[in-house]
KOLKELO-533984 format. One record per atom (N, C-alpha, C, CB): x, y, z. Coordinates in steps of 0.001 Angstrom, whole numbers, plus 500000, padded with zeros to 6 digits. Glycine has a CB too. Layout:
% residues N
XYZ;...
This chain:
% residues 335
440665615158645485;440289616391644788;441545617070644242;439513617355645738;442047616563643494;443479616984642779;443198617703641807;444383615906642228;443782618652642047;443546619395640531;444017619441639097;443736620405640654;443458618953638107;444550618846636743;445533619400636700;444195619238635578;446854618878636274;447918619108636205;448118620565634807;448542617592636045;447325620518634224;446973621516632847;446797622432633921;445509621226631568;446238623118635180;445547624299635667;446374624436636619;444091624277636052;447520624042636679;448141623678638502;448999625387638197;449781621524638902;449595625804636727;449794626858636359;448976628073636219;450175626608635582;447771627730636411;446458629024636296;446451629997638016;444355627917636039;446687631278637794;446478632209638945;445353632661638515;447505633301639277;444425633451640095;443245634470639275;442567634400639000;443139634953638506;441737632878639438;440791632586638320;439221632693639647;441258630609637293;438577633084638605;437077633340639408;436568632081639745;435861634110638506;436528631562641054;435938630495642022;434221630843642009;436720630674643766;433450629796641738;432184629668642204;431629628336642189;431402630476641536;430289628180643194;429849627016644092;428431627044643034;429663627352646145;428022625906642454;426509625910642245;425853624253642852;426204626194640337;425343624282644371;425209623576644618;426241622798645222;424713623400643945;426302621050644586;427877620031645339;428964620440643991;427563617518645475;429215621555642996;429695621559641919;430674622963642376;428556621546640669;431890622699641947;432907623762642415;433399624135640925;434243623148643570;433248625555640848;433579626051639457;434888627083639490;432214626842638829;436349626737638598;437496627508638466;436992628190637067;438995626603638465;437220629423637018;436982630006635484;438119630725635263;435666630994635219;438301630589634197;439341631581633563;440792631726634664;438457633268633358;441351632713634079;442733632857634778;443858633786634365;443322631645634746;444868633437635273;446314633894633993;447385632993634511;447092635876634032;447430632326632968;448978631247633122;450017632357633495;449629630278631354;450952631533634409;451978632284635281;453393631817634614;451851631845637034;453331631197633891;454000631069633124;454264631780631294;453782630017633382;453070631929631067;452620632494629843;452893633805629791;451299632314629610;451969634641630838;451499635293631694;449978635959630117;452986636492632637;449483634561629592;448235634499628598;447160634615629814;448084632894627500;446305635541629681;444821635495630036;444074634165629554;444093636759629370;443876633408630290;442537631557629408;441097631950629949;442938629130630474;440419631201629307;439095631193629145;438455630120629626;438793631337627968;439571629155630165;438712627845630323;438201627730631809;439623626466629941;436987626765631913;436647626638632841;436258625446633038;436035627381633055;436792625017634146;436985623419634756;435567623573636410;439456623118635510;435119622261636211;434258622131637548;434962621023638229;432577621765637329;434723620623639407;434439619921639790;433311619184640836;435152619999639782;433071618122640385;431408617520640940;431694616707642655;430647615865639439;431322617257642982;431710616544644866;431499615351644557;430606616945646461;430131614494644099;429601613570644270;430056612472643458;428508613843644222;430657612690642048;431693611559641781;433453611880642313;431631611337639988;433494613039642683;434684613076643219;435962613616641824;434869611438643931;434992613951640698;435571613864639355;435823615620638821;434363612881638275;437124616006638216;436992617296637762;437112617039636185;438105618321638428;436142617967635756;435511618246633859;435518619593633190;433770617931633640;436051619561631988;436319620855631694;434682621243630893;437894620974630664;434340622624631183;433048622895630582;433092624113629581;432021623160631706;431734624496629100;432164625883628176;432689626467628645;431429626756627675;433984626949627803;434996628668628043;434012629402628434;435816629615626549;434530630391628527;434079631870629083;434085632379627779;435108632775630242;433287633564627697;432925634208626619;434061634936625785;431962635069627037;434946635089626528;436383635870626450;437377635409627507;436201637493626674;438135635764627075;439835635332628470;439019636421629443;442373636124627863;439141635987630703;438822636345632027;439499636088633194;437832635948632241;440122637092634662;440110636473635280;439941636999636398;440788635890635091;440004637122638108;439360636894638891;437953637526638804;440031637097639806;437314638887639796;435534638810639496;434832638012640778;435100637744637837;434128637768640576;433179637378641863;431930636580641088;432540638954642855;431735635105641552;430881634376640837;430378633843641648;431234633637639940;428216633866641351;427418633737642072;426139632867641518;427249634928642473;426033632172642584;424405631302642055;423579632365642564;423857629497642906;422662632933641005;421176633668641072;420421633331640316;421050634951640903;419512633231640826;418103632767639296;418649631455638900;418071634024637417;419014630695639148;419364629176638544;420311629561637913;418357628309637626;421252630287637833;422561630459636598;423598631054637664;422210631794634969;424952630917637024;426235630921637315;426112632538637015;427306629847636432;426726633391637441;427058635001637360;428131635191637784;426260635946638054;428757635752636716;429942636318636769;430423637658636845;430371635952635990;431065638467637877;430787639721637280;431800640708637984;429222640138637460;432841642085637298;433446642538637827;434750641723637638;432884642768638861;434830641049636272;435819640095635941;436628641151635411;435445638832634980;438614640742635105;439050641153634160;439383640857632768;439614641375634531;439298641353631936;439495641247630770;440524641836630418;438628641527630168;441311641415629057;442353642209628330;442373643586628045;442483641750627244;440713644178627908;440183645132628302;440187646154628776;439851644974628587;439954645619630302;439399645840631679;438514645264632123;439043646845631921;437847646142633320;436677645433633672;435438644903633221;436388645878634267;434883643987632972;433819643811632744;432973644224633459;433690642932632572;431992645494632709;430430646378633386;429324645413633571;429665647669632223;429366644157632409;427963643568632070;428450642356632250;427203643837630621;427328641878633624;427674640228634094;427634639265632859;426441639573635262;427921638039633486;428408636871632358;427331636059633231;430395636187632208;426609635535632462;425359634207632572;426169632762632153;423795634488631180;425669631807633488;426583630708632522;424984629452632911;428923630069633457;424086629324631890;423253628214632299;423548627090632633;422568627960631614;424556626728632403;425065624906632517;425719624626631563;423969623697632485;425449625085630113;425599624890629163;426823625456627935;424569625043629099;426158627187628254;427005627806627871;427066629500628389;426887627512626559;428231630371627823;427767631505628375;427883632625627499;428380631743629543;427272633477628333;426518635034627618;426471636117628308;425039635011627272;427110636784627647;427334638634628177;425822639078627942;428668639882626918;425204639588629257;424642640533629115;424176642088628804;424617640292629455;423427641889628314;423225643337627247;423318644426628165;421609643521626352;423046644319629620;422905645247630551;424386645995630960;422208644532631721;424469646609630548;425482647625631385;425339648351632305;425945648422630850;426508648329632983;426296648772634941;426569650411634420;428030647890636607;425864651135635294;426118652450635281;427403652724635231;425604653051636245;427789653989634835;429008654953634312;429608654746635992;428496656990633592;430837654270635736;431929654654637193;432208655697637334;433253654162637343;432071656262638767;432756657805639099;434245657474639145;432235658589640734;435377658684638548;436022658989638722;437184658164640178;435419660038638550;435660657977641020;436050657912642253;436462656187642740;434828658623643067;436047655655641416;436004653937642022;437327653637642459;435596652645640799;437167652437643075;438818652222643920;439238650987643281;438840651947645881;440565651442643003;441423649636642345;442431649282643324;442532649676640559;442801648084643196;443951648161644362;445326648100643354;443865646629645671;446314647885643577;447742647640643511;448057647681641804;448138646072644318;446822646248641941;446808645300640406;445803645785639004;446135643612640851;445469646904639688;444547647594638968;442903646674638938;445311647811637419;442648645853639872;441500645728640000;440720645695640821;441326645184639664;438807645811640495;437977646690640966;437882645897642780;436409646766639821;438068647325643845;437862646533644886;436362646457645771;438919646928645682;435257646766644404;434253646723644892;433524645282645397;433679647391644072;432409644502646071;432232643563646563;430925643695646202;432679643371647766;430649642193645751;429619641740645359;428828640547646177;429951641457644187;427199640539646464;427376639186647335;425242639133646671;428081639461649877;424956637925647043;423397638008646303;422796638261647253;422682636796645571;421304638551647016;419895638955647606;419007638043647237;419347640285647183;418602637178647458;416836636973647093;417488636737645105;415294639169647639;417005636748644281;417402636985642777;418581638080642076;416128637398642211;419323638857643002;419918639982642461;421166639790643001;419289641304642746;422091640423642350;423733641232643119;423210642012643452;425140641823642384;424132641995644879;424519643472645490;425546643718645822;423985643887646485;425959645424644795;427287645654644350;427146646625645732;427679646293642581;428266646701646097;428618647850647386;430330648100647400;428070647084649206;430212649326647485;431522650442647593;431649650669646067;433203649780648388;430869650457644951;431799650862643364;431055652106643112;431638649596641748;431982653255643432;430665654569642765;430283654813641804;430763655773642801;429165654874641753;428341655199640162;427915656986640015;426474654094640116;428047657496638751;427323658714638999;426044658717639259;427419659481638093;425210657404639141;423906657815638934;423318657157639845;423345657640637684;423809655878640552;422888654822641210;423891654635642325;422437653341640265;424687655752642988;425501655532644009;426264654549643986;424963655473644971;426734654197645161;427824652736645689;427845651484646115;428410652849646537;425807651763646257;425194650286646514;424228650471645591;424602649821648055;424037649559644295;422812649261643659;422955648029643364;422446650021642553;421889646867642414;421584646068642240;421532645769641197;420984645956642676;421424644092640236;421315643990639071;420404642846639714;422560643892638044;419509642920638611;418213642151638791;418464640572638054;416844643099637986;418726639629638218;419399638713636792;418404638150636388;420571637512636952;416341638372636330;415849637778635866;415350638824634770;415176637056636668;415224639638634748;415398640433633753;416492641425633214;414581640928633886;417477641057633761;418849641829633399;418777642996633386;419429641611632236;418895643786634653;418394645162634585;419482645705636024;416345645273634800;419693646472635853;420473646950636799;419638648229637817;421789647453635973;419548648394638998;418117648930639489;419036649910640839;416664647316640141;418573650558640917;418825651718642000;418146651656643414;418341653046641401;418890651651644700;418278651745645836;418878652558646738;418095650638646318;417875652286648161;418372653923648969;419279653626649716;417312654802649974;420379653259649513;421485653245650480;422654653413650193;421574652303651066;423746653488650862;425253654116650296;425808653986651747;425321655999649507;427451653364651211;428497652863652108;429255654870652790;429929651513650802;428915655194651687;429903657061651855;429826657078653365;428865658989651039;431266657293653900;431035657449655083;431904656105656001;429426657543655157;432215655107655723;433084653771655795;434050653842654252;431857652152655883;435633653094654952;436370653229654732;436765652045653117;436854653303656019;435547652738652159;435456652068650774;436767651767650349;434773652930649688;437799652569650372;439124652221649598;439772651318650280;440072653330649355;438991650616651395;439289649305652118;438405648043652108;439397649615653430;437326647959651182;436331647093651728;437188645952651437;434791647113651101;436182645271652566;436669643857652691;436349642630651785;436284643483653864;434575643209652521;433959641826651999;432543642430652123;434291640238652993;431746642058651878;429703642114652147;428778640860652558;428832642480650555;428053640513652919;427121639405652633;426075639447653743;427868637976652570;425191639046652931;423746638835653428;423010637898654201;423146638784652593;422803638462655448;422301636646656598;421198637156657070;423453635941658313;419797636780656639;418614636920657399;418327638164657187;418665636599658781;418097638911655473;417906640253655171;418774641070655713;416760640665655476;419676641024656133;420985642468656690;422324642181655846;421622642365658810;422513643284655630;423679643424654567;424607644159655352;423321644216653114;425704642833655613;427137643119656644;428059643614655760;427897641721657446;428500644939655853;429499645683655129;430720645214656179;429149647485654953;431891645005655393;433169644667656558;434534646071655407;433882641931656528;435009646672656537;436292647470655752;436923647535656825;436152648977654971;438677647746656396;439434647581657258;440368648606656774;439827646248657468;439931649449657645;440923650947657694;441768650671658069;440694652139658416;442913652201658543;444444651817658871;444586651132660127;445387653062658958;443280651149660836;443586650739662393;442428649968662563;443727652004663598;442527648466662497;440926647897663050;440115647890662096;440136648729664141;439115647532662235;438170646987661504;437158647507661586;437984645921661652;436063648382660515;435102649232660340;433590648053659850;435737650472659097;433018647890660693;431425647182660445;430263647856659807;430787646840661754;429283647368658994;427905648408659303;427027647037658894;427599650226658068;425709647091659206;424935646201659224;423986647096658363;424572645609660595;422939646894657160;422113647396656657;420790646537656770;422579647703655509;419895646742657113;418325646019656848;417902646315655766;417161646373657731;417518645424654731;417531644816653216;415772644891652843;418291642875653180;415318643729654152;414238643346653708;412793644671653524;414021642154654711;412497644652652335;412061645419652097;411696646915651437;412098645162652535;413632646945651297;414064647929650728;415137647633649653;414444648732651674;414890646569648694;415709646739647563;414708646275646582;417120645959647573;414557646630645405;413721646000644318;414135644997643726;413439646736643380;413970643466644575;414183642392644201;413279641664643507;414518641893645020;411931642287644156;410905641169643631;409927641591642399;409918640743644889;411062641700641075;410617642333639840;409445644189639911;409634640828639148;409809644756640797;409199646098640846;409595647214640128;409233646500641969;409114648142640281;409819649691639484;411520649541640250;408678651757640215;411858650029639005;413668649795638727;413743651208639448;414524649671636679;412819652154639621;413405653393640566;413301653063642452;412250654978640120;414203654074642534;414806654015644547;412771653412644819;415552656791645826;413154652588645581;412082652439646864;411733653140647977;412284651540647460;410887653042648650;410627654195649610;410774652809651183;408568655280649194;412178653525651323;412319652629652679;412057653017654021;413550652228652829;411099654029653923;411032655250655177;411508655890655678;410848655230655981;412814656282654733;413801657138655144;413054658183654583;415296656917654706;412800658947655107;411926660415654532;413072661251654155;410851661374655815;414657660548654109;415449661519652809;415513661125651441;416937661700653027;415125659897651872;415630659240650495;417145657962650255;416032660703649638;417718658692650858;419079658358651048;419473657870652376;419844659443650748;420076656215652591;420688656221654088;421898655772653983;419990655373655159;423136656234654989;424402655731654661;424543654576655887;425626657002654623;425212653651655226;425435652484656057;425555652704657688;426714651856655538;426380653835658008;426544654238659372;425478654251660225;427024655389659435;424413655216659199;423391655356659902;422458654063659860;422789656540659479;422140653167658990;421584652262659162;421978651310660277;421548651862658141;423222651086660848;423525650233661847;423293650428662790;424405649944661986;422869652057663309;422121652025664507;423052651801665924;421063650859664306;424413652373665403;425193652087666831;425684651004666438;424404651924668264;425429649936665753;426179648824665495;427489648881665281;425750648265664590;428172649940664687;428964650042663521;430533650143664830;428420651716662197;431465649112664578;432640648941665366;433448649111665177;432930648253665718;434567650236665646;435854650449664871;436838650530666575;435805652247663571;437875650164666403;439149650552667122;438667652102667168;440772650170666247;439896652733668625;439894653715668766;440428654727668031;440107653683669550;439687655883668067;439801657221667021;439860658093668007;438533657610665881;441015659448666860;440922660400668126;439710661091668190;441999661457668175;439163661480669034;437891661908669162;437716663601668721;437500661576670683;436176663906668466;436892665366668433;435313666475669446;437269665988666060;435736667298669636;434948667898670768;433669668120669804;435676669405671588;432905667961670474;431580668446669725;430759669507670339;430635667315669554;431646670669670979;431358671635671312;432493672626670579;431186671551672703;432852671959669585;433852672741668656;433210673408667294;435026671683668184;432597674816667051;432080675464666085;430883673887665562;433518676168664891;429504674177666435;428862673359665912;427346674197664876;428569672366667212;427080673373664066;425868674241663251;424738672789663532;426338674784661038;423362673130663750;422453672494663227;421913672464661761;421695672760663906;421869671322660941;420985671155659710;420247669980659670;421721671187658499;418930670268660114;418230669519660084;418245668498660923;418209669304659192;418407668687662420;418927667794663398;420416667572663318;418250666534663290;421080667785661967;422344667038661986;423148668407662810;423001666471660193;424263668125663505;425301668219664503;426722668432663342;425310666628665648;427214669326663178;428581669432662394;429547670128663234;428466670227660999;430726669160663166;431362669137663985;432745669470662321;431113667668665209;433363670909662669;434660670627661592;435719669557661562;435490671685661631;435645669039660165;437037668046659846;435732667061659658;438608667619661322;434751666518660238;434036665150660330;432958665206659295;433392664830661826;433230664896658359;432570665360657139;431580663850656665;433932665920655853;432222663022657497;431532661655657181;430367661050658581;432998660428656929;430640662281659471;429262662277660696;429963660933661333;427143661991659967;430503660699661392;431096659333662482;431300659698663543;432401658596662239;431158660714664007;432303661393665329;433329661411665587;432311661150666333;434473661368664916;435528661311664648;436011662112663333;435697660112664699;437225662724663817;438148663494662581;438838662396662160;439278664797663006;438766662062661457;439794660441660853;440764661254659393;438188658547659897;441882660091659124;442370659992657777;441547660076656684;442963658935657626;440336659469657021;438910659346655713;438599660311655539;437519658662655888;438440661552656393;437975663004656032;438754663468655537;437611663877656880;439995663837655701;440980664872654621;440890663838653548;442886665346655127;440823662819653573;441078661493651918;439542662276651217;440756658731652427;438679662289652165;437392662430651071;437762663523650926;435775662263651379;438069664831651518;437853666196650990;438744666448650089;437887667224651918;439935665735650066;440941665410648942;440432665227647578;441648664191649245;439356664132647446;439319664141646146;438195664680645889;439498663008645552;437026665405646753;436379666225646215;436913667693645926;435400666173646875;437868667490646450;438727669105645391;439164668681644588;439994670119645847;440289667055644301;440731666880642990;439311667019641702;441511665289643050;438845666699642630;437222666610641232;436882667756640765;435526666104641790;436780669077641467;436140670490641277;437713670778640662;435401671540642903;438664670679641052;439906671553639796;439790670420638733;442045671807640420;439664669363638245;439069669235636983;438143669152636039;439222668854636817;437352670476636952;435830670707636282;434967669290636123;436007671407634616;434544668887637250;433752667944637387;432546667964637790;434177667306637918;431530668708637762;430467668994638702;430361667750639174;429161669594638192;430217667511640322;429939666421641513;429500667025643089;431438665523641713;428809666389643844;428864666729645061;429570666030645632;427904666818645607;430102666674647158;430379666103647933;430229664452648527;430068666834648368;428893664078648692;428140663423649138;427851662091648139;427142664284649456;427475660978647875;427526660075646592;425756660119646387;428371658208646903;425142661088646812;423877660811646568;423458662457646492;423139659760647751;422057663344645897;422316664730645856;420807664817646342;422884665509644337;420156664193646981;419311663605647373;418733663970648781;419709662513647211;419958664564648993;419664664795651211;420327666291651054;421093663287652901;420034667384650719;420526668155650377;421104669000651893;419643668686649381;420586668809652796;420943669191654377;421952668616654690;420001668854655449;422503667266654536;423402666481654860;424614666931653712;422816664961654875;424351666950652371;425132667712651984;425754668853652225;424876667778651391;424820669832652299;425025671366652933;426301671075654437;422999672102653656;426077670379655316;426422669918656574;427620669313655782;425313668946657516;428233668609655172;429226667761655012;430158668934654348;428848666347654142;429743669925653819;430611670988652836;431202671920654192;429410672112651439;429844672055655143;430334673036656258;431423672373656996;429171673457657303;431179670842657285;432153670187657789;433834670278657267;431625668976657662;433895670544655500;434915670052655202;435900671703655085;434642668980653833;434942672363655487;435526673963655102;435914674422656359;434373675138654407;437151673689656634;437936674191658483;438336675636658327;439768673194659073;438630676108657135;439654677510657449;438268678516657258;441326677903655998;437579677946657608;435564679086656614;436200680428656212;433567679850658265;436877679404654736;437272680777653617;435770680557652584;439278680460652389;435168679787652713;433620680306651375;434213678600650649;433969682640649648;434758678148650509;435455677258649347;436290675967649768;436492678188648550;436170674916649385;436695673623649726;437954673963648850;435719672186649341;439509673232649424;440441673508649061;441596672353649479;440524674760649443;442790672310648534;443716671418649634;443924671616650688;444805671240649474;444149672510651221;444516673187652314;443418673080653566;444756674597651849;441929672512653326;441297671973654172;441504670867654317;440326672110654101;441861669987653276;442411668645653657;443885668566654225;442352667781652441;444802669274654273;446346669199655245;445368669344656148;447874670445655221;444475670480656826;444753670923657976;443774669974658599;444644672445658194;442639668880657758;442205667796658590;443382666942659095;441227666944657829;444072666787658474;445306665597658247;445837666180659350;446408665469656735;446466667216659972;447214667519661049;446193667281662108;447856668922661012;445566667975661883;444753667772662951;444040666533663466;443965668525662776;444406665778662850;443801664134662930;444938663889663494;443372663080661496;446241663574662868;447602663451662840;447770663668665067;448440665032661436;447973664879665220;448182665527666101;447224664584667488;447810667065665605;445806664546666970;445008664345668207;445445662224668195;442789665068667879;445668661682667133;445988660411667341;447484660312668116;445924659706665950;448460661285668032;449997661095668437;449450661573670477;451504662686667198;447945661841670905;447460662505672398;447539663735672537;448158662109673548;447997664998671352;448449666214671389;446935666581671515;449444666772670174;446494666866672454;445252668083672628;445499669252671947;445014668609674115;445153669554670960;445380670660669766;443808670786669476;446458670087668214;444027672199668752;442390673092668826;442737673076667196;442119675148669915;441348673626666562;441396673935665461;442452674990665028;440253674206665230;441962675762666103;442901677459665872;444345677624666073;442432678637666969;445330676541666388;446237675811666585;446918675224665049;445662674822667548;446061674631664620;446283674061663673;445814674958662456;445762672836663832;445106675627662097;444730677120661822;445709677642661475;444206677919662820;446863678130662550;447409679251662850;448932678673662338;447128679773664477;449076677179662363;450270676923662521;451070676701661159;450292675876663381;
């Protein structure tokens, strides 16, 4: 299984399996440092590698998937940027779909190289995109690839450590979220079956019996969800009820824990409000109690108003209780 000596120079290039057939697409010569288009297979069963149709454009890494009998490509880069609208490859040849993925928030995460570190993995006929925020269809929605439609469902990662995901994938209807924060490794398990519109239905949210509407991965795992140790924080510290929910200040993501992730989120939901952004808190507007609760959470100094200055004083106060310093709010407050 040697690889042509023509590609031995190609970095980047989007890997996918259809069947005993191993597919390299696109790339960037490292020598050139040219974006290519080509795409080479190779067939297990003669043991033989063949070059097949280019790509629709220079492309390169992305995430490529057998759905519906076709090759999918999607979340590729381009000279561009990202590609919104997957790439179909029948066998034959390929085609941009007309479908465009909802508008990115502000908020999506790139890494280093400037590309998208959202994760893609299939369902039954569909992607499922998880951690890329959308304004409209949250951080987990779906693209349907038998009618090319991109479709909205009730769930959302908010709350796990997105500007880390790992990886996703689907075993026996549960959708394993993997992120790897600064310390250890963050899990959530989601139950699928039944609650995504796979099987050609109304393109609006499903009713998964969440009587909010909205569930965040945390809560779907049910205790599942595994992380290394966090400093903990008292939950007899200024608590409010909303709606059963428990708010505990600084923990704005309901984990039980004051983490780095809470001053990071309350961070950029103030960068968002000083550049006149209407947005909520929350990636869904949908659970309006849990919202309400996540604002009370993020407002430590209860001046009326989310501010930088609630995010330092999560940050110390996270800071402080991870270094064993038993420190109070009013401590950190005051100091």
């Amino acid at each position: 299984m040697e690889v042509p000596t023509a590609y031995l120079a190609i970095q980047k290039p989007a890997i996918g399996i259809d069947q005993d057939t191993l597919y390299l697409m696109g790339g960037v010569n490292c020598r050139t440092d040219e974006i290519v288009s080509d795409v080479l297979c190779y067939a297990l069963e003669d043991d033989t590698w063949k070059t097949v149709a280019s790509l629709s454009e220079p492309s390169y890494g992305g995430t490529a998937l057998q759905v519906d009998g076709e090759m999918i490509l999607t979340l590729n880069e381009t000279e561009s940027g990202t590609s919104l609208s997957p790439w179909h490859f029948d066998g034959t040849a390929w085609r941009i779909s007309s479908a465009a993925m909802p508008e990115i928030s502000p908020l999506a995460y790139y890494d280093v190289d400037g590309n998208c570190r959202a994760s893609v993995c299939a369902y039954e006929n569909t992607l499922l995109y998880t951690g890329l925020p959308t304004d409209t269809y949250g951080d987990i929605f779906c693209y349907r690839a038998e009618d090319e439609t991109f479709v909205k469902n009730d769930y959302t990662v908010y709350g796990l450590s997105q500007e880390n995901l790992y990886c996703t994938a689907v075993m026996d209807t549960v959708l394993y979220v993997l992120c790897t924060p600064d310390f250890g490794l963050e899990t959530a398990l989601i139950p699928l079956e039944g609650n995504l519109p796979s099987d050609g239905g109304d393109s609006e949210n499903t009713d998964s019996g969440n009587s909010t509407g909205t569930q965040t991965a945390a809560q779907s795992s049910t205790n599942q969800k595994q992380t290394t140790t966090k400093p903990s924080t008292s939950k007899t510290t200024q608590t409010t009820d909303f709606d059963a929910l428990t708010v505990t200040l600084g923990d704005v993501d309901f984990d039980d824990a004051v983490t780095i992730e809470d001053a990071y989120a309350v961070l950029c939901y103030y960068s968002r409000q000083s550049a006149g952004l209407q947005d909520n808190f929350l990636a869904s507007d949908t659970f309006a109690s849990r919202e309400t609760a996540a604002l009370t959470a993020a407002d430590v100094d209860e001046d009326g108003k989310i501010t930088i200055q609630d995010a330092y004083h999560i940050l110390m106060y996270y800071a402080s209780r991870y270094a064993g310093i038993e420190i109070t709010w009013e401590a950190v407050l005051s100091a």
